[in-house]
C-alpha positions in Angstrom: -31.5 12.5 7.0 -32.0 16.5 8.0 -33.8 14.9 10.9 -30.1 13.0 11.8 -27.8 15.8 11.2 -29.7 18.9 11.7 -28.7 20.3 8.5 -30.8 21.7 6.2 -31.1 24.3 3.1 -30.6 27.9 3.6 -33.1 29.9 2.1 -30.3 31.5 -0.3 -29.4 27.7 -1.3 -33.6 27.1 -2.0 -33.6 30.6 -4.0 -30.5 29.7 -6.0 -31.7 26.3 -6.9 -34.9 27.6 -8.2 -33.4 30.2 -10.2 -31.1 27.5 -11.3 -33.7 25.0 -12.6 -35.6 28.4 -14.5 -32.1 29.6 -15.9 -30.4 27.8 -18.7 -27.2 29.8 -18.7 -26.4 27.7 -14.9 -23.5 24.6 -15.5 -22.5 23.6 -12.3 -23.8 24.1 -8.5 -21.0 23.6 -5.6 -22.5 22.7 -2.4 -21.0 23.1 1.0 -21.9 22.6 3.8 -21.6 25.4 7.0 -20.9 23.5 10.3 -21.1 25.8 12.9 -24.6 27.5 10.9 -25.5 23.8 10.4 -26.7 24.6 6.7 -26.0 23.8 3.1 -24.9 26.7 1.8 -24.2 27.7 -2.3 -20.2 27.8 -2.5 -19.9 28.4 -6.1 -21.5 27.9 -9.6 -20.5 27.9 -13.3 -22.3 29.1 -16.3 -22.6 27.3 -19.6 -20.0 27.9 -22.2 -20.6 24.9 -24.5 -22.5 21.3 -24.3 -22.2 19.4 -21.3 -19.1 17.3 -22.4 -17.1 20.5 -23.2 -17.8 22.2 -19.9 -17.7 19.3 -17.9 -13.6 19.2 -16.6 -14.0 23.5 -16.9 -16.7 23.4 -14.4 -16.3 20.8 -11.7 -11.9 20.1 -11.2 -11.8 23.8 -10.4 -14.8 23.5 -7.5 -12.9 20.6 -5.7 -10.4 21.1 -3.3 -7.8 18.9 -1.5 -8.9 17.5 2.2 -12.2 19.3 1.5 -15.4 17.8 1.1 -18.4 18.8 -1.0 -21.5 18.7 -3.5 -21.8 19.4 -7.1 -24.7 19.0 -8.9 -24.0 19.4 -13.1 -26.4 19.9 -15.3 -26.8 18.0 -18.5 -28.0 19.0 -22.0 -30.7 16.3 -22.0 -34.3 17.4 -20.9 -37.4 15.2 -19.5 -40.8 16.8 -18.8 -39.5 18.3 -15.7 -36.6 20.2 -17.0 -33.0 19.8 -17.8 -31.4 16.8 -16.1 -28.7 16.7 -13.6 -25.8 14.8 -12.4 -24.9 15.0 -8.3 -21.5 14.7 -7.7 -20.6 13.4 -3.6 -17.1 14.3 -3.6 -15.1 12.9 -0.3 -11.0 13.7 -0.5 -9.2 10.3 1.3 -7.7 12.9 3.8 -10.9 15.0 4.8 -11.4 14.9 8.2 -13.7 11.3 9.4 -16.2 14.2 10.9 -16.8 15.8 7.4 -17.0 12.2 5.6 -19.7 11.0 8.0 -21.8 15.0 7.7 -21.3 14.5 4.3 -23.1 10.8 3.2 -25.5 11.8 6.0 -26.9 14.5 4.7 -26.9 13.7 0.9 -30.2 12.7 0.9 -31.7 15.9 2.6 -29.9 17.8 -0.3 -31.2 15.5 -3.3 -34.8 16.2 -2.2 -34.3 19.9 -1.8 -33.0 20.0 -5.0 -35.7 17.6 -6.6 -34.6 13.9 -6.5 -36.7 13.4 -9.8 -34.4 15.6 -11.9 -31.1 13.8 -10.9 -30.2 11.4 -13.6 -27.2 9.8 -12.0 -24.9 10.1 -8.8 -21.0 10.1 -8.4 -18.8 9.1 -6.0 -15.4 10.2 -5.8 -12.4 10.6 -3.6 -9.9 12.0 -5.8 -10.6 14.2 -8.9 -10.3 11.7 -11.3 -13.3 9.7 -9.8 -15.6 12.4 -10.9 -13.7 13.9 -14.0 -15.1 13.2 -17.4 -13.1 10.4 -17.7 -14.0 9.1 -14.0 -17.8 9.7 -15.4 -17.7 8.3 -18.5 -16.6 4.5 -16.6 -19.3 5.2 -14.1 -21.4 4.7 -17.4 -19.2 1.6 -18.6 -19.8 0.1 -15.2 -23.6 0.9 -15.2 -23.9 -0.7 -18.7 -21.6 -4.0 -17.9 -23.5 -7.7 -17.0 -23.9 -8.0 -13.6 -21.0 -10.6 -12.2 -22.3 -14.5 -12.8 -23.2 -16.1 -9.7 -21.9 -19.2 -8.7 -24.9 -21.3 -10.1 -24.8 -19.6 -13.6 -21.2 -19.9 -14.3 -21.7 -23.7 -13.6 -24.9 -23.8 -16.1 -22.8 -21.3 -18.6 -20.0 -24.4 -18.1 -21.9 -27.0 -18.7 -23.6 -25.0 -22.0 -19.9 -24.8 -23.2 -19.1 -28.2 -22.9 -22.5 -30.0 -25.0 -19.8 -30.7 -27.8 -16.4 -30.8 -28.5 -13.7 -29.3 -30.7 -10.7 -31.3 -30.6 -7.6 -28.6 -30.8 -4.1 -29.2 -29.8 -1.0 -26.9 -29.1 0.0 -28.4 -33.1 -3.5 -28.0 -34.7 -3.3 -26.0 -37.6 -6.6 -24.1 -38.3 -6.7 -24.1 -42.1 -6.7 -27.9 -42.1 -8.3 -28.8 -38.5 -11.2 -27.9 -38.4 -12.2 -29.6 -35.4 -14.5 -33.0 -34.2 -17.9 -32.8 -32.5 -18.9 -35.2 -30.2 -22.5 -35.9 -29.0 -22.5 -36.2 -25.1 -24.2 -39.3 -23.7 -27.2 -39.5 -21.1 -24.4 -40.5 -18.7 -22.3 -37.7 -19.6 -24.6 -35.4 -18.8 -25.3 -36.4 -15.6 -22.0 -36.5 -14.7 -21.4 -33.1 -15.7 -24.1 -31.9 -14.1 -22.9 -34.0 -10.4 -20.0 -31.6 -11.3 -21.8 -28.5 -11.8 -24.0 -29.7 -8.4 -20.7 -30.0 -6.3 -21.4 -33.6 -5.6 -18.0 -34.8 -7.2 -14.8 -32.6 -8.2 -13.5 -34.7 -11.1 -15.3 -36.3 -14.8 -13.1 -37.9 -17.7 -15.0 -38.6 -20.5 -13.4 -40.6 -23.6 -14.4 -40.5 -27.3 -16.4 -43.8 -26.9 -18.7 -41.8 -24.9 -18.0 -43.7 -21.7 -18.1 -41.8 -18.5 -15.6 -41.8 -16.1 -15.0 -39.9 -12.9 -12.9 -40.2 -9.0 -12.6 -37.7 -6.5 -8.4 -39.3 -5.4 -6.9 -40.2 -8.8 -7.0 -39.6 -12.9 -7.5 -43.0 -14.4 -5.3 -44.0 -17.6 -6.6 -42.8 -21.1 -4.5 -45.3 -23.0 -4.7 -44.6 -26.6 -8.0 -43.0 -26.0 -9.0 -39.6 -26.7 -9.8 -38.3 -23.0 -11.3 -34.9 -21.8 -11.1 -34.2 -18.2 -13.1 -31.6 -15.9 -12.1 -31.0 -12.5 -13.3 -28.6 -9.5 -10.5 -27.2 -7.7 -11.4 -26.0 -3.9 -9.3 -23.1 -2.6 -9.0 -21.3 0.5 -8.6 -17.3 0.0 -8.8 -14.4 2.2 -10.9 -15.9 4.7 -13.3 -18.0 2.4 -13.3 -20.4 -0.1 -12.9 -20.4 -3.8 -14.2 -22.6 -6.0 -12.3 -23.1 -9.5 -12.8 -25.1 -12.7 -10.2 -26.6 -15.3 -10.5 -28.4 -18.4 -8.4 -30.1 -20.0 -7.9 -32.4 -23.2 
């Protein structure tokens, strides 16, 4: 990226970091960057005072500045073989100029690897100082740590898992004397369920006799049967289509 932008370390920025990395009294490193020297230059630091959790706000709201972009790199309490770890903190204010956004992601890279990409545990990206507060870095970690979305194949098979039996409840059911009826699905059923699951039909009754039913134009009459009904709704939002499911019984 230094190759894109021109912009590389100055030799005070190298010095600093090394000293840094050595001393365990440094917090917090703010990182700007000099346009018109084209060179990241050290803007500010903060020494430790307590653990990382209890410095965290202390040191990095007070380094970031409205419209203004920067760096901070914050050191944690935890260590690997290569020495304390650290977080690096891109922060981007909404109203920064487009020119300092651009500089900024471009050369994010060439200021990891000066620093030593192997000692930054995490990244953070924020364009207000919430994003990167404690608070903004402790859902960074919630999102990290939550399932990745379903696609649309395993929220079919994670339908069809759900529906291999049964529990009859109404809107009247009461719990502590309903406990429910299972239902075994036929060979039929299944296949039926899974032509719904495959997107080759949008709508499957099935009724307590185990009998299959299913038709794309019309919901056939239950009678005095028990009757379950699955159906695939096709919608068309913001530009592209979404597919949704409904169950009823």
């Amino acid at each position: 990226m230094s190759h894109q932008t021109g912009i590389t370390a100055s030799q005070n920025l190298k010095a600093f970091f090394a000293s840094a990395k050595a001393d365990e009294n440094i917090r917090a490193i703010k990182v700007n960057i000099d346009v018109e020297n084209e060179l990241m230059e050290v803007a500010s630091s903060y020494e430790v005072h307590g653990n990382w959790e209890d410095d965290y706000d202390k040191a990095v709201l007070p380094m970031l500045v409205q419209k203004e972009s920067c760096y901070v790199i914050y050191r944690l309490d935890t260590k690997t073989d290569l020495g304390f770890e650290w977080v690096f903190i891109l922060y981007v204010p909404d109203f920064c100029q487009v020119r300092d956004k651009m500089l900024y992601a471009s050369t994010k890279s060439s200021l990891k690897i000066e620093f030593g990409s192997a000692q930054i545990k995490r990244e953070l990206y924020g364009t207000i100082p919430d994003d990167v507060s404690l608070n903004g870095y402790h859902k960074h970690l919630e999102a990290e740590s939550a399932p990745a979305p379903l696609t649309a194949a395993e929220e079919d098979l994670q339908f069809m898992r759900k529906t291999e039996s049964f529990q009859s409840i109404g809107v009247d059911t009461k719990h502590q004397t309903m406990q429910g009826v299972n239902f075994p699905l036929s060979n039929d059923a299944i296949k039926q369920l899974q032509r719904l699951a495959n997107h080759q039909t949008s709508y499957v009754q099935l009724v307590s006799l185990l009998k299959t039913r299913q038709s794309n134009n019309r919901m056939l009459s239950s009678g005095d049967q028990r009757v379950y009904l699955w159906l695939r709704h096709n919608q068309f939002r913001s530009k592209e289509y979404v597919t949704t499911k409904s169950y009823i019984y």
